[in-house]
N, C-alpha and C positions, 0 to 999 in steps of 0.2 A: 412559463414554467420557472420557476424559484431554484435553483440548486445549493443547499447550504453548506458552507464550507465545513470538513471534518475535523474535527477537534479533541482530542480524549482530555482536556480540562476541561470541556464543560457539555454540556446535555443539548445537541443539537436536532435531537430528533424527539425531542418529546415524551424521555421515557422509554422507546423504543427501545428491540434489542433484537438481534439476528434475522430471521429473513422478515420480522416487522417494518426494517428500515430499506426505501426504497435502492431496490440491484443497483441503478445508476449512483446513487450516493455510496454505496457500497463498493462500487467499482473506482467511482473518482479517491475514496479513501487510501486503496491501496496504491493509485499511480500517482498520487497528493506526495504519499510519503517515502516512494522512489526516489520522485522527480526532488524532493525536498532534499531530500539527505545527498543524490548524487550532485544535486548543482550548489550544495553550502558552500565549496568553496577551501571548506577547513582541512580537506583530506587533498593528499596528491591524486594524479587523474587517474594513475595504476587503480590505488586502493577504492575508486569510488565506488563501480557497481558493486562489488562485493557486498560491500558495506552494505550502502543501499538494500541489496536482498537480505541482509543477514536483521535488517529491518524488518521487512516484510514475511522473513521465516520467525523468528520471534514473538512477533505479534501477531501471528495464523491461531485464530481461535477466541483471543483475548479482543487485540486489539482490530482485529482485520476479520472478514467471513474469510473460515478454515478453505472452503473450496475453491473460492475466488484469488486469496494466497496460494492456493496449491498450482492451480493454474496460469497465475503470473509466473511464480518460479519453474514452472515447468517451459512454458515460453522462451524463458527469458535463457533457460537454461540452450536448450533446442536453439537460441539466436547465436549464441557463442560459440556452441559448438558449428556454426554457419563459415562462425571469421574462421 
């Protein structure tokens, strides 16, 4: 099985758009650009998740599926309130 990496410069699925593009690519997009923004490096370690979600709230709809975003932040949120 093929997984292509997520992109919004350029057209990886073919045209696609919302639930046309396969869940698992859909899923990797949204923890892509987590895992991207919290381990850049460029932010102190305080400020990274935030950050990171304030990615992933942003681009709920546009750039990420709106439920699959809701769901991450909800997670994420439920893990923090853990520590």
């Amino acid at each position: 099985m093929a997984i292509m990496k997520s992109g919004a410069a350029r057209d990886t699925h073919g045209g696609k758009k919302g639930t046309e593009i396969p869940l698992l690519s859909r899923i990797i997009a949204v923890a892509e650009a987590y895992d991207r923004v919290y381990n850049s490096g460029e932010l102190p370690p305080e400020g990274r998740a935030e950050s990171a979600l304030k990615v992933i709230r942003d681009g709920a709809g546009t750039q990420f599926d709106p439920q699959l975003a809701d769901m991450f932040l909800r997670l994420a949120s439920n893990e923090r309130d853990l520590d």
